[in-house]
Structure formats: C-alpha cells, structure tokens
C-alpha positions in Angstrom: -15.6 -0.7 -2.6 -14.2 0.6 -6.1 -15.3 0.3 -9.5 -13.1 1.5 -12.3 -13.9 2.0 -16.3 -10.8 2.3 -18.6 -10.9 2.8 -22.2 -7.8 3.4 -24.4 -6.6 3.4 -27.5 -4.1 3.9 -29.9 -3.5 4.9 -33.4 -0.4 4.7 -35.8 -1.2 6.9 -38.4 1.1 7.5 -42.1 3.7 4.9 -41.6 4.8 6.2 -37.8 4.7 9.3 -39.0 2.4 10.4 -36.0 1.6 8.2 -33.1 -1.5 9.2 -31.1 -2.7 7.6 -27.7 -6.2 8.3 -25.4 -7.7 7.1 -22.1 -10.3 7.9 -20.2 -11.2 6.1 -17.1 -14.1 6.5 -14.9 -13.7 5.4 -10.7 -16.3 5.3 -8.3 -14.9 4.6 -4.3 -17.0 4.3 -1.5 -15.3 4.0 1.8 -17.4 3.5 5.2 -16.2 3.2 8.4 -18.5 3.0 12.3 -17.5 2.3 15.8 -18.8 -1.2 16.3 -20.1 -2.2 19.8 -22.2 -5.9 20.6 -26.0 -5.7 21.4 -27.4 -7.5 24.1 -27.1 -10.6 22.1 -23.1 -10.2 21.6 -23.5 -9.2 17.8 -22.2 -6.5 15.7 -24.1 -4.3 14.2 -23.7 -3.5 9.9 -22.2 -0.4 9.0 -25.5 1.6 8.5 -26.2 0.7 12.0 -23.2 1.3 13.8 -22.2 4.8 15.6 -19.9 7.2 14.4 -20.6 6.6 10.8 -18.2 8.2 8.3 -19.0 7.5 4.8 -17.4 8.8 1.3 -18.1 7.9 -1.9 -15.6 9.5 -4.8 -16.4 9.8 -8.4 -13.3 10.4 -10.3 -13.3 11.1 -14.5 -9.9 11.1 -15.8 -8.2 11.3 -19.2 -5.1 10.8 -21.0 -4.1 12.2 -24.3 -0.5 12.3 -26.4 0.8 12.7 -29.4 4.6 12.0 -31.2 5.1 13.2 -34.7 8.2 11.1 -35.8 9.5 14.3 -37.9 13.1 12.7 -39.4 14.6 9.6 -38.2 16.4 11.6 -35.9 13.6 13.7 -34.2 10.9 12.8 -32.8 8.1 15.9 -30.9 5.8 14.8 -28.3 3.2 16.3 -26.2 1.0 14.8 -23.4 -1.8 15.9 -21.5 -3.7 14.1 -18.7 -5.7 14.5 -15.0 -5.6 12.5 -12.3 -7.5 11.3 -8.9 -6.9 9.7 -5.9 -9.6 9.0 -3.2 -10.0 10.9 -0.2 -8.4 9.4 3.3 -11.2 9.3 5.8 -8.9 9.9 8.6 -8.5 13.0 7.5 -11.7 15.6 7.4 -12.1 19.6 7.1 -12.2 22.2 9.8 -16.2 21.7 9.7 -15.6 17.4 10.2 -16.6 16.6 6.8 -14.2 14.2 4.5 -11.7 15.6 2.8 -12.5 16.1 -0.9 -10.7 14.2 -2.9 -7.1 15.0 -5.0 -7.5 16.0 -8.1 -4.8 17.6 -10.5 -4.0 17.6 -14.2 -0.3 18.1 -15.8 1.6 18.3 -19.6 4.2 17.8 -20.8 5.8 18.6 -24.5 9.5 18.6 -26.1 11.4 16.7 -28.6 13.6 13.4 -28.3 16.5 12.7 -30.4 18.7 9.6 -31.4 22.2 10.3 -32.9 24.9 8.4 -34.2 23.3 4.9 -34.7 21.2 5.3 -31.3 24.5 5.6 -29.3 23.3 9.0 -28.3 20.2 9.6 -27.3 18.5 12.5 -25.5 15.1 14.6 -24.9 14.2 17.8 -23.4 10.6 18.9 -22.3 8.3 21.0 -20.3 6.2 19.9 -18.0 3.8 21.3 -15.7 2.1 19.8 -12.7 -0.7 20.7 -10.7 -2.8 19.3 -7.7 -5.8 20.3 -5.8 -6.9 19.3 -1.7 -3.4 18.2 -1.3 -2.9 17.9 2.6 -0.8 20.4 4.3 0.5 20.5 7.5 1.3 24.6 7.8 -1.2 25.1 10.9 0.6 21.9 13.1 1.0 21.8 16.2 0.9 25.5 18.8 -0.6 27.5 15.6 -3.8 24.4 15.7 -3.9 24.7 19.0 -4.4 28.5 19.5 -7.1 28.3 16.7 -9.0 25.7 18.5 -8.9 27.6 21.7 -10.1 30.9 19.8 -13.5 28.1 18.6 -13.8 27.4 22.3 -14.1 31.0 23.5 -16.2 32.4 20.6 -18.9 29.2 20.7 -18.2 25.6 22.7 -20.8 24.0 20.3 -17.9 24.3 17.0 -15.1 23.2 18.5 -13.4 21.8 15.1 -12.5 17.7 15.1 -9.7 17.2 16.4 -8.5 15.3 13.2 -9.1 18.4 11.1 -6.7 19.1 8.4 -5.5 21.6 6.0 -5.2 21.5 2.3 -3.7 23.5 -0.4 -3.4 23.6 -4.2 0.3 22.9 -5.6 1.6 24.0 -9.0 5.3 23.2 -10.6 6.5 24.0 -13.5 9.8 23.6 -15.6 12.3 21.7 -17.9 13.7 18.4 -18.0 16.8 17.4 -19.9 18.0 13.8 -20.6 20.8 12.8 -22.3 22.0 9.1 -22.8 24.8 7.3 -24.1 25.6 3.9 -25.3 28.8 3.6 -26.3 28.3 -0.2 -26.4 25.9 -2.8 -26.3 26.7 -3.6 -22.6 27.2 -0.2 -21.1 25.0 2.8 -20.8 25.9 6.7 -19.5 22.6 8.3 -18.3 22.7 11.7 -16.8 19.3 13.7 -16.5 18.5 17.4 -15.4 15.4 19.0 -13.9 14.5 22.6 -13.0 11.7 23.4 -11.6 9.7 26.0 -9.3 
C-alpha cells in the first residue's frame, strides 16, 4: 500500500531573470508479507493471521529546490538541491532479521550553461555531488558469510543470523560534468559529454 503527497511550484521572477522551482513530497509504504497455510476448512488466513509475518511501513519526506539566474542572454547559473527515498525490499533484512531501513540520500548540483553563436553551440559545466545511505552491499558474500555465521553458531546457537541477512553501506560521489553541444544545422546535432568523478 503507498500513499504519496507532492506539492510544487514554480516562480518566474524579473522578466526570466531568475527562475526558481520547489517540491516536497511526503510517502508513506507499507509492505506485508506471511506464509499462508488452509485451516481445517481449506481457507486462508489474512495477513495478521498468517505465520512468518514480515511487515514494514516507510515514511519518506523529500524535497526539491533550484534556482537559474539567466545572467546575459548567453549565460545562464544554476544550482539544485534535493533528497530522495526508496522503500525498503523485504527480502532483504539486517544481521539481527529486522527489515532493512530504507534508502535515503540527498545530492547538488551547481554550474553555468551557455548558448553561443545563435544557439548552434551550446554547453554547461557543473558539480555535482551524490550521496546514499543503507545501500545494499554485497562485500561479506559468499565464504567470508559463511565463516561469520559459523563463528554465531559456536559462540550462541540461539543467534544464528537469517540467512537472508544483508549488508549495507553509505556511498558518496563527487565531481564535474562537462557538456558541450553543437548544431550546426537544424537537422543535425554533435553532442559529446564528460564526467569525472570519485
């Protein structure tokens, strides 16, 4: 089940002069899940009822803000900030079997776009930088899991991890972005674009 709230809006402010834009969004996600087995009269149980109940129910608040000041007719500045979220995955729990938590990051970006020679030449660098929490990681796969689950077993039986348990890690990246575009007519276009990033 989701819900979602968006509200946006924009603003053109001294004849294009500066162009400004917000968002903010609200999501709400619940996600349940049960092993389903007949009763003695051959029917299902409902979810609360069922065994093995996994439930998770995400609350996300996002926002979205930018900005352009159109400084000539040539240059234009931007900058952008905004977060983001994306519902946990209830196949996927902690070492403790709980559900994942779920991804949240947040990112810029800000640089200039230009237009030259009629708009035949057109081009923008930025900087941007990215960055994402409880992102699923796979570093601890396969013998490195295994000897960590065996270590669990000999210290106490009883916390033995899930077996579905998974790793997560917080990413960052950072860097620049150049663009460059030509139109040397109105039916062909030259696009070549360069990132760098760590």
């Amino acid at each position: 089940e989701t819900q979602a709230t968006v509200l946006s809006a924009q603003a053109d402010l001294l004849e294009n002069l500066v162009v400004g834009t917000v968002g903010v969004r609200r999501d709400r996600v619940l996600q349940e899940q049960g092993v389903y087995e007949r009763d003695a009269r051959g029917v299902f149980p409902d979810v609360p009822h069922s065994s093995g109940t996994l439930t998770t129910n995400d609350r996300g608040r996002t926002y979205s803000v930018g900005a352009v000041l159109n400084a000539t007719r040539f240059v234009s500045l931007f900058a952008n900030r905004a977060t983001n979220f994306v519902p946990s995955n209830q196949s996927v729990v902690n070492i403790d079997g709980v559900p994942a938590a779920p991804i949240e990051g947040q990112g810029y970006d800000v640089g200039l776009r230009f237009s030259l020679l009629d708009g035949k030449l057109q081009g923008s660098v930025d900087r941007f930088s990215t960055t994402q929490a409880n992102v699923t990681d796979n570093t601890l796969s396969g013998q490195k899991r295994a000897a960590m689950d065996a270590i669990w077993a000999a210290i106490d039986p009883n916390r033995v991890p899930n077996p579905q348990w998974g790793e997560f890690k917080t990413t960052r990246t950072m860097g620049y972005e150049f663009q460059l575009v030509g139109n040397p007519t109105s039916n062909l276009r030259d696009r070549k674009s360069t990132r760098l990033n760590s």
